[in-house]
N, C-alpha and C positions, 0 to 999 in steps of 0.2 A: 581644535576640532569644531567648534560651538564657531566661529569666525567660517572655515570651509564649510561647514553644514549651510552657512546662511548663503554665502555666494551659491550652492548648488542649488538650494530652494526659490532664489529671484536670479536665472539665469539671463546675462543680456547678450545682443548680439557683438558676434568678434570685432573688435578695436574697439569697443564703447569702455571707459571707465568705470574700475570696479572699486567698491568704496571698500573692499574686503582689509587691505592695509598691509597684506603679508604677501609676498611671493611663493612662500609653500600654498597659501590659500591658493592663489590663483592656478597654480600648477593642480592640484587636486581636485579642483575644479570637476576639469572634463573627467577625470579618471573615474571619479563620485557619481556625474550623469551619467557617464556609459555604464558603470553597472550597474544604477537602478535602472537604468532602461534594458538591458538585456535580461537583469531578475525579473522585470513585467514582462516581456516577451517569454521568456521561461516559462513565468509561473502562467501564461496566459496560452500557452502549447501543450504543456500540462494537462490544464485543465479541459483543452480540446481532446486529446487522448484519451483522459481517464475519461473523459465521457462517450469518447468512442468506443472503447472497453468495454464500457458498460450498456451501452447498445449494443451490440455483439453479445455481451455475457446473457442481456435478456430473450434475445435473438432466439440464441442457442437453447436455452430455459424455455422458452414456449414449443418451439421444436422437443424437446425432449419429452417434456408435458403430454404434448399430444401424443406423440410416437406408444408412450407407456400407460394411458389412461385408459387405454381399450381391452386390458389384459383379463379385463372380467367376460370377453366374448371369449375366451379359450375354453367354455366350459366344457365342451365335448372331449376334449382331449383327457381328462380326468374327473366326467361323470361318472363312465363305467366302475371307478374304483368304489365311487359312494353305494354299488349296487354288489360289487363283490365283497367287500370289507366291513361295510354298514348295514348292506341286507336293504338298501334300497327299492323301491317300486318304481316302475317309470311313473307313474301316476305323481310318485314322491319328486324323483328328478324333474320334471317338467311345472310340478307348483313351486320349486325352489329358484328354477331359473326365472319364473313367471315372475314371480314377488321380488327377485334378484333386481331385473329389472323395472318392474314399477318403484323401486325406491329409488332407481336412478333418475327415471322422472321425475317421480315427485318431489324431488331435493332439491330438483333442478333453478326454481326459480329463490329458492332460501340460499343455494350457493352465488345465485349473481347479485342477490340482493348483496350478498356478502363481501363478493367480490369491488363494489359500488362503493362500499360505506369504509370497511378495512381495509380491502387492496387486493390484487392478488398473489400476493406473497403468503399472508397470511391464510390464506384458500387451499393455497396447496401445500402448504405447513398440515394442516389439517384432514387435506386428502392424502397425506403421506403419513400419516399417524392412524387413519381410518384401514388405510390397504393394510399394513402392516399388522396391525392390530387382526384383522378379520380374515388373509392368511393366512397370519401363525397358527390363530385358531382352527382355520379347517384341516394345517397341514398337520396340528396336535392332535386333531379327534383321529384321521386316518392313521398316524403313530401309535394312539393304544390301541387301535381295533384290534381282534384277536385275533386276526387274517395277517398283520401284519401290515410294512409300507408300500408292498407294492399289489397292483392292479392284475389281471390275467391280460388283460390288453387292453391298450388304448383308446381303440374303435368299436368292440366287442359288446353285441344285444346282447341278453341274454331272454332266453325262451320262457322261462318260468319266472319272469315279474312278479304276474300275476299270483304265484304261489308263498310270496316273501314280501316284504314289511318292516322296514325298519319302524322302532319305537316312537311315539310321539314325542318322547322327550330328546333324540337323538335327533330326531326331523327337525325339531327346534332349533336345537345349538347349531346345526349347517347349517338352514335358513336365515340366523339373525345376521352367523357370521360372512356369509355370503350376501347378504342384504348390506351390511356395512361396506364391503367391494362397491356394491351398486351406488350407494352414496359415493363415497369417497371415488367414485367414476367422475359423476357428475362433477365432482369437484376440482379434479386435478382438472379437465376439461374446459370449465368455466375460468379457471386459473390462468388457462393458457390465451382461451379466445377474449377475454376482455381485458390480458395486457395485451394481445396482440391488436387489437379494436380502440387501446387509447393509443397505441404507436404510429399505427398506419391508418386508422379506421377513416380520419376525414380526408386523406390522398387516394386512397386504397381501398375502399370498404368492403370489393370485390375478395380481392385477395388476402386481405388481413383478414376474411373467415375462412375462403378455400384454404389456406394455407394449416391449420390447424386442423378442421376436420377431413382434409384429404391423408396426411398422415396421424388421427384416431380412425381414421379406417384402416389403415394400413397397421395397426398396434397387432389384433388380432392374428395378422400372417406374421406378425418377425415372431412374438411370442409361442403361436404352436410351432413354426419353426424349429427353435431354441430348444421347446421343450423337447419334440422330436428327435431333434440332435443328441442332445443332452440326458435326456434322462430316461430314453429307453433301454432296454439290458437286451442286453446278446439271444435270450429266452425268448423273446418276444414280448416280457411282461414293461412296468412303466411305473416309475419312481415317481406315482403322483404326491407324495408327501414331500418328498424332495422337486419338483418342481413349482409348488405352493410356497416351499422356504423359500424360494427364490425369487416365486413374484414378490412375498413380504419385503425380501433386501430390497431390491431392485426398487419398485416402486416408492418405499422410504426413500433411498439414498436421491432418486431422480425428483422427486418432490419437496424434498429438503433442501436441496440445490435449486431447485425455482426458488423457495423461500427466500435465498440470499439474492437470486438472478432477480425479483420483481417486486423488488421494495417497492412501497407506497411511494419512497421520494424521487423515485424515475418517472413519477406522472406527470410533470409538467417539463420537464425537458428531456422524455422520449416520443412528445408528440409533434413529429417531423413537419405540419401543416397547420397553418392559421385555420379559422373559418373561413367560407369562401358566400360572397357578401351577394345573393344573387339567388333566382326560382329555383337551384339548386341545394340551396343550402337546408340542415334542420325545419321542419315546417314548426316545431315547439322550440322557440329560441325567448325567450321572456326577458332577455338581457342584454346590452348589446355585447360582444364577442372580445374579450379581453386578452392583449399582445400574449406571447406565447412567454415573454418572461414576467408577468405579472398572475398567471394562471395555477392557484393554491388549491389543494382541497377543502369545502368546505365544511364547516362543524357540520355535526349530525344535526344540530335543533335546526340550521336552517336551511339542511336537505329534508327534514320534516315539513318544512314549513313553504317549500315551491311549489310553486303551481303546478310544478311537472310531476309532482308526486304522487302516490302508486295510488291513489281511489279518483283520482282525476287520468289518471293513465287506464284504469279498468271502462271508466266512465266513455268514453272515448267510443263512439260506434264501427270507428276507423280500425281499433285493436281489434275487435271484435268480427268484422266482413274479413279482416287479415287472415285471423286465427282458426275462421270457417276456408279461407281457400288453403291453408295450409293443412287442416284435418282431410281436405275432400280430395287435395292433389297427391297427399303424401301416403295417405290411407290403402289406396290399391297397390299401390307401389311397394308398403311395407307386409302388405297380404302377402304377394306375388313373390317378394324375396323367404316370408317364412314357411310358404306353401307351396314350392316350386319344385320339391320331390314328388308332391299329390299332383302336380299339373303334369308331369313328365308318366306319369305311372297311368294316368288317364286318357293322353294323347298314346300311349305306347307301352303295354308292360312290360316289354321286353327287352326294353332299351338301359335297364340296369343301374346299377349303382354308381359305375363312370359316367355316363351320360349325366343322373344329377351332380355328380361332383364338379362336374367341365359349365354344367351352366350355374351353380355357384361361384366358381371362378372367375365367369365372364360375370357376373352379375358384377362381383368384387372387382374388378379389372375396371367396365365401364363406371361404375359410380366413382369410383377414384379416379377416372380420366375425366369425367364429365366436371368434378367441382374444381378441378384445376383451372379446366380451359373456361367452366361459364364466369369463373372468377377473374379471368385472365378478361375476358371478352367483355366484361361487364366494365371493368376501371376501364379498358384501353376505348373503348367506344361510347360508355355511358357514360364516365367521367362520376360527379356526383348526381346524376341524373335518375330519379325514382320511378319514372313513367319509364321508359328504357330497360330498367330492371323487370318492371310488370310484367313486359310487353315477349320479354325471352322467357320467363316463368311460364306465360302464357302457353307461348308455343310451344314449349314441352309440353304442358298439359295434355295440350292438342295432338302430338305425335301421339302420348301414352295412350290418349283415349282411341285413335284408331290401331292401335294393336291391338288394344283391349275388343274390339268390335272385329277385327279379324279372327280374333281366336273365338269369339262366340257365331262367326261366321260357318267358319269353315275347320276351325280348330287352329288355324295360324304355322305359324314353324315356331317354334320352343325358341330357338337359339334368338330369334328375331325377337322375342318377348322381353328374352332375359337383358338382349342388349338393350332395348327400351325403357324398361325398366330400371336396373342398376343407372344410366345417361337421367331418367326424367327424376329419380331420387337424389343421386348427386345435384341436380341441378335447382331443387328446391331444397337442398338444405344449405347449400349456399348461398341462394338468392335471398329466401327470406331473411336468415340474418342480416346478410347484408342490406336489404330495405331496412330495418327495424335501426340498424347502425346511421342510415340516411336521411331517414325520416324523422328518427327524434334523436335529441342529444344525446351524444357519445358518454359523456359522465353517467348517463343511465341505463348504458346499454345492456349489464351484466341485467339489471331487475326485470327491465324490458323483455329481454330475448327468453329469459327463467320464464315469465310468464305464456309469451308466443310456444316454448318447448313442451305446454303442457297441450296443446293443441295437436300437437305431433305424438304425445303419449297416445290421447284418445284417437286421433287416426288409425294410430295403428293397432289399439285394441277394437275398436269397431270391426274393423276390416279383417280383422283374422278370425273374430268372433262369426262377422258374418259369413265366412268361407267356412268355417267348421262347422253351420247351421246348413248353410244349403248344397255342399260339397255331400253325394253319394257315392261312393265307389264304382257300383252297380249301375248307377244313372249315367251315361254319355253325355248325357244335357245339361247335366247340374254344373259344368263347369261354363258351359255356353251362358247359363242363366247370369254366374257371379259376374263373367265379364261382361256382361250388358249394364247390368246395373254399376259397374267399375268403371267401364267407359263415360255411361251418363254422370257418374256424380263428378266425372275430370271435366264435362264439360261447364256442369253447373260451378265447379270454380272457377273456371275462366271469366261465367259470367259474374262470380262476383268480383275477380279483380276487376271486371269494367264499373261496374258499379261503383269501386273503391275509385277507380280516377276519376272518371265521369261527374259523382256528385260531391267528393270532399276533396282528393289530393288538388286536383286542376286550380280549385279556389283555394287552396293554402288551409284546408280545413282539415286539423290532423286530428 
């Protein structure tokens, strides 16, 4: 054995003398290289496969991600139970989902920091232990109430809010554990778009966000679907305790399986593209771009310790002009989606309850076609290019702003608003992530974009704030007023994305 071992180890070519001394040796010879050469072909097919698997598996895991992060918008579907069962106020309903959602923001930038430093595996380990968690809990309080599990209906005001009240200590325990949803929103979410952003992000940057947040907009319709389907009774009444059990399974099981789908050690070989070495590339790149198999994560003391690090990232004037065109473009846009029954009931009272239902629908429809295609449109034509991305941001701005200036015209057409709207919101929550993905380093994108998202929080509290202060019922004008001022502040971000190209991106000044 130790004699053929050696002939296979120093192989020469045919007819040359082999010093092996045996005629077994020499016969075993070729037999010995052709199977280690077909075991390294093997094992080296293998490991093409299991690596294709495993892109696939993670593929599928950010899809799924997204698909079920949204399940905390279903809250209509099983409010009315908190008001028949819990003795709710709307007053109570409406600060729950208020605070519901501001902890989805304000998590927002602690979960990408998260996502950056652990992974996003570990993210949505943790948004799947949140949902579950905060669930079980609402769907336990609705279990002992004394009304029992089920709701009088699903859709169902009730006229005497104002006469009922649930406890302050019962408004707590719904609030925290609906506030844990809100979190754990944010989380499966960020889970999904910053593995999808270190996959695709520097081939794709358009698409590896559209792709994610067009199906979390889409969570919302398959979930009240389902619950629909499923969990209403013959009565007409609405198993909201048993539908809460099931967002808890559901969103564990689907988030526990990203766990496994998005390990931390799929970051260096599920990202499909080098750096691209050109005015295109990162404008914060402090090192030069190392091969795609040489690329590890690095210890936390010296992601502390980069210059791209988050008080040099706040410091940045660039974050900052971003973060204001992002408040000013996305602000009327999130008014107009939350206030869009008062603009229907203002242009027309009598155009009812379907009319707003159809232009929420269309609103849903165009925002989920708009970040497909501006994500589609953006890689196919902009390539890695950030001035390009501006430039279509821009021009949404510019359509929103003149529907906004028709409707304080003349009142506009409703359906023409909604489509504008849902199209110029899809289109900046696409776009700006994907700037933030192209303009600085993708390893930072999760902490980056967490920060940029808090901009979009205050847009959108501004802007609904300011429609509830100057919206009259009684006034005909009041809505002319809001979109004047809606139109002008879309203009004023257009001008400051020129600002942003004009005085730093053009010169490489991020």
């Amino acid at each position: 054995m130790s004699i053929s071992w050696t002939c296979v180890s120093n192989p020469r070519p045919p007819g040359a003398t082999r010093g092996c001394g045996s005629t077994a040796g020499q016969a075993s010879a070729p037999i010995l290289q052709a199977s280690t050469t077909s075991l390294w072909k093997y094992s080296q097919y293998s490991m093409a496969q299991a690596q294709g698997f495993q892109q696939s598996f993670a593929v599928l895991s950010i899809l799924a991600n997204s698909l079920t992060a949204g399940s905390i918008f279903t809250y209509p579907i099983f409010s009315s139970s908190l008001q028949s069962q819990l003795n709710f106020s709307i007053r109570q309903i409406s600060c729950t989902a208020s605070i519901a959602i501001l902890s989805q923001y304000l998590s927002a930038g602690a979960w990408g920091s998260l996502a950056d430093t652990l992974g996003s595996a570990r993210v949505s380990l943790f948004a799947g232990v949140l949902f579950f968690f905060g669930y079980s809990t609402l769907s336990y309080l609705l279990i002992k109430s004394p009304d029992g599990p089920h709701s009088t209906n699903a859709f169902q005001y009730y006229d005497n809010q104002s006469s009922q009240s649930a406890g302050f200590g019962t408004w707590i325990q719904v609030t925290l554990a609906y506030s844990i949803c809100g979190a754990a929103t944010a989380a499966s979410y960020f889970a999904a778009i910053t593995a999808s952003t270190r996959m695709f992000g520097e081939k794709k940057p358009g698409l590896s966000v559209a792709g994610p947040s067009s199906l979390f907009g889409l969570s919302p319709l398959l979930f009240s679907f389902l619950g629909v389907k499923f969990f209403s009774n013959l009565d007409g009444s609405f198993n909201s305790s048993g539908y809460l059990g099931f967002l808890a399974i559901s969103t564990l099981i689907v988030n526990v399986v990203g766990f496994i789908g998005l390990q931390r050690k799929d970051d260096s070989s599920l990202t499909l593209s080098p750096h691209i070495h050109d005015e295109q590339s990162p404008l914060l790149q402090t090192s030069p771009p190392l091969p795609i198999h040489s690329m590890h994560p690095k210890p936390a003391a010296r992601i502390e310790g980069d210059p791209d690090g988050i008080s040099n990232f706040l410091a940045s004037p660039t974050v900052w002009l971003l973060g204001m065109a992002v408040l000013l473009s996305v602000g009327p846009a999130e008014m107009t989606i939350a206030s869009i029954g008062a603009v229907v009931d203002a242009k027309d009272p009598d155009l009812g309850i379907v009319s707003k239902a159809r232009q929420v629908q269309l609103i849903s429809i165009t925002n989920t076609f708009s970040r497909l295609l501006s994500g589609w449109l953006s890689d196919q034509f902009c390539g890695s290019s950030w001035s390009s991305r501006l430039a279509l941001w821009g021009f949404a701005c510019f359509g929103y702003s003149i529907a906004c200036f028709m409707v304080a015209v003349n009142g506009g057409i409703i359906w023409v608003l909604s489509a504008v709207t849902g199209s110029c919101y899809g289109v900046v929550c696409t776009l700006a992530p994907s700037l933030v993905a192209t303009v600085w380093p993708i390893k930072f994108f999760g902490r980056n974009y967490g920060v940029i998202s808090y901009f979009f929080a205050t847009g959108s509290f501004l802007f609904t704030c300011l429609f509830g202060f100057l919206f009259e019922p009684s006034d005909s004008n009041s809505i002319g007023k809001i979109y004047r001022i809606s139109g002008t502040f879309e203009l004023v971000s257009i001008g400051l994305m020129v600002v942003l190209y004009r005085k730093y991106w053009v010169y490489g000044i991020p």
